[in-house]
N, CA, C and O atoms as a DFTB+ gen file, in Angstrom:
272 C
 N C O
     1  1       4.930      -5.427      17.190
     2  2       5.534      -4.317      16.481
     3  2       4.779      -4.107      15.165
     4  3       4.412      -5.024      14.431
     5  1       4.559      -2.616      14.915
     6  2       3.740      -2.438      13.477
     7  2       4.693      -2.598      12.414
     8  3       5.850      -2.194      12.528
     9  1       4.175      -3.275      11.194
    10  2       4.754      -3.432       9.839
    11  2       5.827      -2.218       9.559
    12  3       7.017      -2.295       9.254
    13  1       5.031      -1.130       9.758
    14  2       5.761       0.437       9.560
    15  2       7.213       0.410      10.083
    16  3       8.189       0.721       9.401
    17  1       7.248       0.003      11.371
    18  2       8.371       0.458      12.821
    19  2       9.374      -1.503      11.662
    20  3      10.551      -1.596      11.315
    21  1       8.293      -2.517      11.476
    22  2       9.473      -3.567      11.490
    23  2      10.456      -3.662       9.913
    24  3      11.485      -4.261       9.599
    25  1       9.477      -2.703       9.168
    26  2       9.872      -3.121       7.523
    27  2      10.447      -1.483       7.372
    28  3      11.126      -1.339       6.356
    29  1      10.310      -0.410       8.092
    30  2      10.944       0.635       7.387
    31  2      12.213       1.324       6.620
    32  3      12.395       2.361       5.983
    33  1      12.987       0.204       7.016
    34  2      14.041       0.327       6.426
    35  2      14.125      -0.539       4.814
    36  3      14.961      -0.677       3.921
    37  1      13.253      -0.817       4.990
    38  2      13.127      -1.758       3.116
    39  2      12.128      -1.351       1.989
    40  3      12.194      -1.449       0.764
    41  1      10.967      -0.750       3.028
    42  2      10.035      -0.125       2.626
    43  2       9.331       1.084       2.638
    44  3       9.098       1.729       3.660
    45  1       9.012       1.375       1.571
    46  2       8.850       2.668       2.049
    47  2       7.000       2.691       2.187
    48  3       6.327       1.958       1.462
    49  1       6.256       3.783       3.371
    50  2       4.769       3.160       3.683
    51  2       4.416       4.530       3.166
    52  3       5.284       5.366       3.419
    53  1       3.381       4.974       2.515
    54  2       3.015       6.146       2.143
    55  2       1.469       6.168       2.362
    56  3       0.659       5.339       1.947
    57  1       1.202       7.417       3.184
    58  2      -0.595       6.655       3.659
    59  2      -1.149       7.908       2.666
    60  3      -0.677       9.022       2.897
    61  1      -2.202       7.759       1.493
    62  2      -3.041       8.720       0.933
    63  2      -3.852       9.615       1.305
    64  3      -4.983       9.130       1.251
    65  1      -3.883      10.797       1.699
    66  2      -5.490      11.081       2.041
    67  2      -6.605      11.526       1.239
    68  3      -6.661      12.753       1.159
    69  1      -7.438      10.952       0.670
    70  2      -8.164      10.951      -0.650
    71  2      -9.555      12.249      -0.510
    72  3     -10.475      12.472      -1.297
    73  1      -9.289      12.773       0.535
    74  2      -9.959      14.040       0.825
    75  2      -9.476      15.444       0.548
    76  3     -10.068      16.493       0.800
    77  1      -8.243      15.270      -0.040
    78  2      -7.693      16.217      -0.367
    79  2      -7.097      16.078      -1.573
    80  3      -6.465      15.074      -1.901
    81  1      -7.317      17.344      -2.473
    82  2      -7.034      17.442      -4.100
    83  2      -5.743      16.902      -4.563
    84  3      -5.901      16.644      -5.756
    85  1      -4.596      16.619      -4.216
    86  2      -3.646      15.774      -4.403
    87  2      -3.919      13.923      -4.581
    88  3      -3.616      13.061      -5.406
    89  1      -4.762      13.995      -3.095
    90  2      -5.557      12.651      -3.117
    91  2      -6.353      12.302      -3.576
    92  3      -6.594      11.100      -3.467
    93  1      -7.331      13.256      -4.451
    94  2      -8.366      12.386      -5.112
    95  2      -7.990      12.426      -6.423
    96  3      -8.830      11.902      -7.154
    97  1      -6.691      13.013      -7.183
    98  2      -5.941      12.868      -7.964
    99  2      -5.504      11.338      -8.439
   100  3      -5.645      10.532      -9.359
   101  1      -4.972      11.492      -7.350
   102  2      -3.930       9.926      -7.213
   103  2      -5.416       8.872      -6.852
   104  3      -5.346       7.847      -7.530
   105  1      -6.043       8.892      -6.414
   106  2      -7.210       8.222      -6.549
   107  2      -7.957       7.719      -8.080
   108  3      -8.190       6.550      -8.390
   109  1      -8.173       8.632      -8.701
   110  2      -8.285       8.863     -10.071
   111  2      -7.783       8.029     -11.032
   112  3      -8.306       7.260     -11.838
   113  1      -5.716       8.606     -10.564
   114  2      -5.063       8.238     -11.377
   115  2      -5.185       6.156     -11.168
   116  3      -5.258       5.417     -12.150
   117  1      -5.176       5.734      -9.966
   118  2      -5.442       4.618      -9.560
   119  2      -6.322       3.823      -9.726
   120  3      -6.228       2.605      -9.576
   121  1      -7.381       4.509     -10.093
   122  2      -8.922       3.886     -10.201
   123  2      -9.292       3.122      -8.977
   124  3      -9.535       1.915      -8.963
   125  1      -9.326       4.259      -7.520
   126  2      -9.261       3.058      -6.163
   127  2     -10.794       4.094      -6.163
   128  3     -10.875       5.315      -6.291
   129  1     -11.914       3.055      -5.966
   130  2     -12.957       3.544      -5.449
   131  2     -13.015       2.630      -3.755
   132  3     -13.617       3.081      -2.779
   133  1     -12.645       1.998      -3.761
   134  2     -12.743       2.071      -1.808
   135  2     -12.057       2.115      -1.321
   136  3     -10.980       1.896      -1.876
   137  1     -12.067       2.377      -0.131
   138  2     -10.792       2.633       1.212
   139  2     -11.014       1.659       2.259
   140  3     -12.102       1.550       2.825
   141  1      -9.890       0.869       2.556
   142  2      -8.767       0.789       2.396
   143  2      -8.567       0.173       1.108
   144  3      -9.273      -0.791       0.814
   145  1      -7.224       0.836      -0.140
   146  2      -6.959       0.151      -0.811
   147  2      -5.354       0.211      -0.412
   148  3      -4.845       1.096       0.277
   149  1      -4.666      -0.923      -0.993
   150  2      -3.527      -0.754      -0.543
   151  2      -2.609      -1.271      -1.773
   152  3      -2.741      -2.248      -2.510
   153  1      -1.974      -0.610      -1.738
   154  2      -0.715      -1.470      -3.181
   155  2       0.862      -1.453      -2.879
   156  3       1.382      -0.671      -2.083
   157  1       1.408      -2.221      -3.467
   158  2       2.959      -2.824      -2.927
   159  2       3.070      -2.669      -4.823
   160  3       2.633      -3.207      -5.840
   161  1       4.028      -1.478      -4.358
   162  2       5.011      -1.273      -6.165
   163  2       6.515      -2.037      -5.819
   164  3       7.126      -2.049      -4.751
   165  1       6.788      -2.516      -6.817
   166  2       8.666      -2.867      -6.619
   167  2       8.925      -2.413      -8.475
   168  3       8.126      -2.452      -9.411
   169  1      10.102      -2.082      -8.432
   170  2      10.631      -1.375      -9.689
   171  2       9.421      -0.901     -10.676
   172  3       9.169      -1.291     -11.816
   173  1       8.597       0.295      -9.679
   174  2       7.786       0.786     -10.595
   175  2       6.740      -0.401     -10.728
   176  3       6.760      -0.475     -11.956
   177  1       6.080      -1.121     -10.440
   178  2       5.194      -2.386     -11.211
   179  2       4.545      -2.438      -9.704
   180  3       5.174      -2.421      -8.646
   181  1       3.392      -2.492      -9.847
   182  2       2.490      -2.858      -9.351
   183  2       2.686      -4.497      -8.802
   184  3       2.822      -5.319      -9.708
   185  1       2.702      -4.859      -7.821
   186  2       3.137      -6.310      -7.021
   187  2       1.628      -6.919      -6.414
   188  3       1.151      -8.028      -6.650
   189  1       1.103      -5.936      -5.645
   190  2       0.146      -6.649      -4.678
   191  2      -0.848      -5.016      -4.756
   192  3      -0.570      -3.820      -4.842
   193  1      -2.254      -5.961      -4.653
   194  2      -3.228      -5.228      -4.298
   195  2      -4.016      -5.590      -3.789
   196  3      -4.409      -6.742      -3.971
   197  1      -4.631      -4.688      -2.859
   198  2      -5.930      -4.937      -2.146
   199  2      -6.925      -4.242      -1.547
   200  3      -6.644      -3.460      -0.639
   201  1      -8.315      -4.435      -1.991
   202  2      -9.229      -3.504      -1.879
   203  2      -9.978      -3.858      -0.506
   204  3     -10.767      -4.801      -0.460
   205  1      -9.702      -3.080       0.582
   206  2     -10.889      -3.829       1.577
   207  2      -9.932      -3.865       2.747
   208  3      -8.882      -3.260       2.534
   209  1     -10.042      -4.391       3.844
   210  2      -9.609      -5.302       4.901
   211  2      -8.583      -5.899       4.544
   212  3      -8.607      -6.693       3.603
   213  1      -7.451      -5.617       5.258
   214  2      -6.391      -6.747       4.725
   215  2      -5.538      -6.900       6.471
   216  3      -5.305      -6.039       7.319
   217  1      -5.271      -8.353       6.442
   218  2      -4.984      -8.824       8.001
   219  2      -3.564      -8.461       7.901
   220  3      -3.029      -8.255       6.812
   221  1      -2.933      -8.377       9.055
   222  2      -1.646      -7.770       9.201
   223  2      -0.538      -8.924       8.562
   224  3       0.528      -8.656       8.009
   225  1      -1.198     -10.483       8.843
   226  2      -0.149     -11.468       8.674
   227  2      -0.478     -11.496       6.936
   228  3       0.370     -12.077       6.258
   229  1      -1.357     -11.049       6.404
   230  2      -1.612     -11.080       4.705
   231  2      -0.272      -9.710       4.347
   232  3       0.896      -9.904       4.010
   233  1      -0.752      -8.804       4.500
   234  2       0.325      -7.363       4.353
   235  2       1.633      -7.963       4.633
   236  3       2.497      -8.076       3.763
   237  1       1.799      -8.403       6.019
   238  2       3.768      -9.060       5.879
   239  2       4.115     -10.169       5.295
   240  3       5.292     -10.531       5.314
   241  1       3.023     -10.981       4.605
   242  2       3.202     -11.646       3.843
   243  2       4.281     -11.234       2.140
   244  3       5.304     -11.647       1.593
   245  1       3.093     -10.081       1.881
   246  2       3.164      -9.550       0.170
   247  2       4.402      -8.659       0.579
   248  3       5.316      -8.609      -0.244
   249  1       4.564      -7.816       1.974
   250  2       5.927      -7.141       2.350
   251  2       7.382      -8.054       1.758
   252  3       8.243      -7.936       0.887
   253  1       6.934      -9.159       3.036
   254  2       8.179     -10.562       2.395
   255  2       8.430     -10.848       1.058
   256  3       9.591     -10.927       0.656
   257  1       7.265     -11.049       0.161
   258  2       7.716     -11.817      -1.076
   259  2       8.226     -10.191      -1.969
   260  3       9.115     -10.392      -2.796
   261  1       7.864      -9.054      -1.887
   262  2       8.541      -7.712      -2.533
   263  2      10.118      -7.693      -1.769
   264  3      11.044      -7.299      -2.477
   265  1      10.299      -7.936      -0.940
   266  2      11.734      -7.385      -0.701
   267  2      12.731      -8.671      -0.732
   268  3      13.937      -8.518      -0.928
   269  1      12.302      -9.602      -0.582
   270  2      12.865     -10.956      -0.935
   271  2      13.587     -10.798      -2.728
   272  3      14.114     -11.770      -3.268
């Protein structure tokens, strides 16, 4: 089962598309120069980041310790 379908009710998944002027905004505003970047906010704050490749059991890892 994908992260999306097992955590959606706790989390919310928002995918960027940085090809479009909204997205290279929020790109900007982020300072993400590569793709995949990925970030886990909890009350507004920045939790987890990661630039690159990230394995599914790393992602439900940083999922677990944010909603915990």
């Amino acid at each position: 089962m994908a992260l999306k379908e097992k955590y959606h009710e706790k989390i919310a998944f928002i995918v960027v598309d940085v090809n479009t002027e909204e997205g290279i905004e929020l790109a900007r505003e982020y300072k993400i120069w590569g793709v995949p970047t990925i970030y886990i906010f909890k009350d507004d704050r920045m939790v987890f980041e990661k630039i690159g490749f990230a394995t599914e059991a790393e992602l439900e890892e940083a999922i677990l310790k944010t909603i915990d």
